[in-house]
N, C-alpha and C positions, 0 to 999 in steps of 0.2 A: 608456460607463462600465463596468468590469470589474466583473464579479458577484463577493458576497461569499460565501465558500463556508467551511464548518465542519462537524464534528461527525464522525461514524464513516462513516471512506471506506474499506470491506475494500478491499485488492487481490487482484484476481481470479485465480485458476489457470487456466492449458492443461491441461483433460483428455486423455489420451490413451488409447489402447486398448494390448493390450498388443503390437501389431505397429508402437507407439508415431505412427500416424497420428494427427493430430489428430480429440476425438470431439467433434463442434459439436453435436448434441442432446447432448449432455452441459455443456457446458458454457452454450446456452442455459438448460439446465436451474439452472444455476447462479444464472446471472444473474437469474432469476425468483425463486429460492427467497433469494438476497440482498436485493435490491431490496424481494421481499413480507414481510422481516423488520422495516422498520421504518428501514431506514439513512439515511444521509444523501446518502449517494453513493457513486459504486463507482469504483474504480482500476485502467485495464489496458492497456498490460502494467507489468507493474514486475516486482524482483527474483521474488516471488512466484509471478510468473508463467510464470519458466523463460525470459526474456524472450529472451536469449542464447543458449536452444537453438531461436529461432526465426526461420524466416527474414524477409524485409520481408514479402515475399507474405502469408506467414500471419499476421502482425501486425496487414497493414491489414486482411484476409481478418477478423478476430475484432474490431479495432476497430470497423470498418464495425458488426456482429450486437452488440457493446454499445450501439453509440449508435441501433438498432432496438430492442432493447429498455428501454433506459435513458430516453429520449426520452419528457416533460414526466410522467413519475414521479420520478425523481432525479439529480443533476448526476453528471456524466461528468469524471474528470481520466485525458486520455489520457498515455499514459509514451511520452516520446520521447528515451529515452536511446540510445546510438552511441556509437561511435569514430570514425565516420565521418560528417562535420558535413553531406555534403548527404542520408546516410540519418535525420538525424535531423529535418531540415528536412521531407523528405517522411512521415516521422510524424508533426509538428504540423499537415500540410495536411489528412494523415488524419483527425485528431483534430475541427480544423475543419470540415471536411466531416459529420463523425458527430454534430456538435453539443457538440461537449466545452466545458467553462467555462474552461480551463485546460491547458494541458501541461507535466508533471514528467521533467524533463532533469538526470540524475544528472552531475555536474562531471566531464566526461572526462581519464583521467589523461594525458593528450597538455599538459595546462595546467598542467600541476606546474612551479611555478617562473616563471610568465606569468601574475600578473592581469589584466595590460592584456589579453590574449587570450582568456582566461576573461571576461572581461564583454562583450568584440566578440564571442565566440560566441553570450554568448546577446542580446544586442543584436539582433545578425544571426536568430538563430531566434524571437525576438517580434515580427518583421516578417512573418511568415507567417498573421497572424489570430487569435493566441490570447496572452494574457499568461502569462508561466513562472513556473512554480516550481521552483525550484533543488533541489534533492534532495543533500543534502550526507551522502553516505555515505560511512566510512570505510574507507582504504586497504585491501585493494586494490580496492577495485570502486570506488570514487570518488579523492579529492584526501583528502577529509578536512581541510577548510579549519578555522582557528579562527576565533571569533566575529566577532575585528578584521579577519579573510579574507573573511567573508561580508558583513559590515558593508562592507566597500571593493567587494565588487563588487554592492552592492545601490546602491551611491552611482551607481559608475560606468555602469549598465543599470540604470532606472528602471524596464526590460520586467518584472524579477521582482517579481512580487504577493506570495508566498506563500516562504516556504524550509521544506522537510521535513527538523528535524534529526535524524542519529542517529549521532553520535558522543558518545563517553561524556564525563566524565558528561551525560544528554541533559537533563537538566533543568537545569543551570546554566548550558547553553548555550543554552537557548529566552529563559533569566532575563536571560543579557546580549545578546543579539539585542532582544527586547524594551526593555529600558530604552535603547537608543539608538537606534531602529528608524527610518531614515527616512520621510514622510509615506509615499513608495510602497511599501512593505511593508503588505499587509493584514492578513496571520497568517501562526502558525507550526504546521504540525504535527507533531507524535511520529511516531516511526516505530517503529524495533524490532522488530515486528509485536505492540506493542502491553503488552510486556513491562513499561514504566516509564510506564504510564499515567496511575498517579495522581499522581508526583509532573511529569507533565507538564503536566497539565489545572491541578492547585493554582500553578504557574507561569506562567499565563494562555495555553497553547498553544490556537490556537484547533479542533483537532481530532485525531484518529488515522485510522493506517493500517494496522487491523490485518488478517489474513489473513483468509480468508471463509469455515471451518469451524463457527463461532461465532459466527453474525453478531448472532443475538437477544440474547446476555448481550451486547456489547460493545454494545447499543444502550439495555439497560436500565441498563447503567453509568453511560454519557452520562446517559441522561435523570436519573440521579438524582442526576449532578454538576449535570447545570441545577436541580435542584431544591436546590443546596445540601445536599442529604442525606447528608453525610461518611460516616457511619455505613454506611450501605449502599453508597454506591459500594466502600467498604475488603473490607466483606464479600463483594460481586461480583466485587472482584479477586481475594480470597483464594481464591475457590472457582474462579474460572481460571486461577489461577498452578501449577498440577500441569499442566498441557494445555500451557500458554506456555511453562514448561521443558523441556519435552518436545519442543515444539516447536523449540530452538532447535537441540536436537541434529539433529533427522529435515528440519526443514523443511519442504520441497515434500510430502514425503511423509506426514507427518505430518497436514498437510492433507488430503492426498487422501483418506488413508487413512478421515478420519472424516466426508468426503463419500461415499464409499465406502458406509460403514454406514447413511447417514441416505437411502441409494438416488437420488443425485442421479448419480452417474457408476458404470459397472461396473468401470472395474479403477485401481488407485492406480500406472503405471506411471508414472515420469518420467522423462524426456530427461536430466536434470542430475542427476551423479554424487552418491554420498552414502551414510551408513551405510542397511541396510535393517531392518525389523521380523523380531522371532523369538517364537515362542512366548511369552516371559516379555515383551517389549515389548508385546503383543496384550494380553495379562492384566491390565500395570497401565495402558494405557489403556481394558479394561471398567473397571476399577474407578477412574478419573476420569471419566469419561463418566456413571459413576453419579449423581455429587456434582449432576450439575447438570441432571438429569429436571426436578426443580420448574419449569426455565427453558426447556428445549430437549424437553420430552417425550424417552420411552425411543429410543436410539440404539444400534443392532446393537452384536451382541459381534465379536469379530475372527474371522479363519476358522478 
């Protein structure tokens, strides 16, 4: 019987050093300091993760070291996305092997214009030991399928359990996935890195995926959406919507940057291109980093 899986799954970053070798005591580091925050489960690789700057070696290399540490403290969704259908086939063997509940296989754009193919691909990849989740991100790193797209190949492969939507608007889209959702469909999660939270969760998503510099407020959020507590979930997003904009601009970096501070990795280099931090970037995030001491105790200033 496929496990039921929900609540706050950060995806996890490739630290690097700055000779950009992968740093695995850093990124162990990681996974400990997420996991002991509370979550519910952790996601890797995904976009988040630089996944694309990575080769298979080093993918299964760091899947293998999550599902070591991950392993009966919290569920594991390994990322088995490709353009290449038998490299992505040997990431779900990976993921299996590591104990993963799931693997999240983003729609390769090779399927634009072929559902019939897009559902025999992943047909074909939940024959490998783990039920999928569709990962429906928008063009160009995905298909960018609409709801009636996802709906026809949730019909056609019963293999997908789960679909992680994030194309805009992402809440109307989880709202009409849901209201026709066939029996095999378990839930939906938010993606974004966590951007459209709450109007995802009040849409009945059964979880997020948001990045893993902030793993403590994105878990006090959840909880106090389980609690009904409207009020405060609003107020915990308001006081991480300065970091989440921020975030969309820098990204990878972004992340790193404020694992960086909180002394879990030494240097914020990434493999994948992108604006970089300056003096006045550094300053306004000391001064969102401030907002949220109450939650995350004090957190380095920039260099």
């Amino acid at each position: 019987m496929t496990k039921t899986i929900g609540g706050v799954f950060p995806v996890l970053p490739t630290p690097f050093r700055d000779s950009s070798e992968i740093d695995e005591a850093g990124f162990i580091r990681i996974v400990d300091f997420v996991v002991a925050s509370g979550v519910d489960g952790v996601v890797f690789p995904g976009l988040a993760s630089e996944y694309d700057m990575l080769s298979l070696s080093e993918r299964q290399r760091l899947i293998a070291l999550v599902g070591e540490r991950a392993a009966g403290r919290v569920d594991f969704i390994v990322g088995a996305s490709s353009a290449d259908a038998a490299e992505s086939a040997a990431l779900v063997r990976s993921g299996r092997d590591a104990g993963a509940a799931a693997a999240m296989v983003m729609t390769p754009a090779s399927f634009i214009g072929d559902p019939a193919g897009l559902a025999a691909h992943y047909t074909e990849l939940g024959g490998h030991g783990l039920p999928i989740m569709l990962q429906n991100a928008p063009k160009p790193m995905g298909i960018g399928l609409s709801p009636t797209e996802v709906l026809a190949t949730l019909a056609a492969s019963p293999v997908v359990a789960w679909v992680k939507e994030e194309n805009m608007p992402c809440g109307q889209r989880i709202s009409a996935l849901l209201a026709a959702a066939p029996a095999s469909l378990i839930g939906v999660f938010g993606g974004a890195g966590g951007r459209y939270i709450t109007d995802e969760l009040a849409r009945g998503a059964t979880g997020t995926m948001p990045a893993a510099e902030l793993p403590e407020v994105h878990v006090a959020l959840m909880a106090a959406h389980r609690a009904r507590d409207d009020g405060k979930v609003r107020d915990l997003y308001d006081l991480m919507l300065p970091v989440l904009t921020m975030q969309a601009v820098f990204r990878w970096r972004l992340t790193k940057e404020i694992l960086r501070r909180r002394g879990l990795i030494a240097s914020a280099f990434t493999r994948a291109p992108g604006p970089e931090f300056d003096d006045g970037d550094h300053r306004e995030l000391d001064k969102q980093l401030v907002r949220l001491e109450a939650l995350t105790g004090p957190i380095g200033t920039g260099r």
